[in-house]
C-alpha angles and dihedrals in degrees: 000000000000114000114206105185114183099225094202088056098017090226110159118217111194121205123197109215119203084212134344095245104142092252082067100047092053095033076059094041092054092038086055092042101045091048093054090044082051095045109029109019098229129130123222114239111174125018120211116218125193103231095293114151122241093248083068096070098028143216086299097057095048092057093048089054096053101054089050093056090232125156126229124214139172123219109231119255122282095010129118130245 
């Protein structure tokens, strides 16, 4: 499961991955960025992450990332959202 939550609206999005390789995670990423940009018309422009290591969502990822100009940012340790 991948859990996406908008932290102006607090609405949760849940994705249900066949499996967690890398290819998932950023096919997901895309899939979650591309249906607020459609609905809502808003761009993403920092991602929280709750303490999960680069190597989690691979080289791929990271470039991704990049070219999108998003920020990446981890949530500090025993806080919530």
């Amino acid at each position: 499961m991948l859990y996406f939550v908008d932290s102006h609206s607090r609405m949760y999005y849940v994705y249900s991955l066949l499996n967690k390789n890398q290819e998932s995670i950023l096919g997901t990423f895309k899939q979650y960025t591309s249906h607020i940009k459609r609905h809502w018309g808003f761009t993403i422009k920092i991602i929280y992450r709750d303490g999960e290591t680069a190597t989690t969502f691979g080289s791929g990822f990271r470039a991704w990332v990049a070219k999108e100009g998003l920020i990446m940012e981890t949530s500090p340790p025993h806080t919530q959202d």
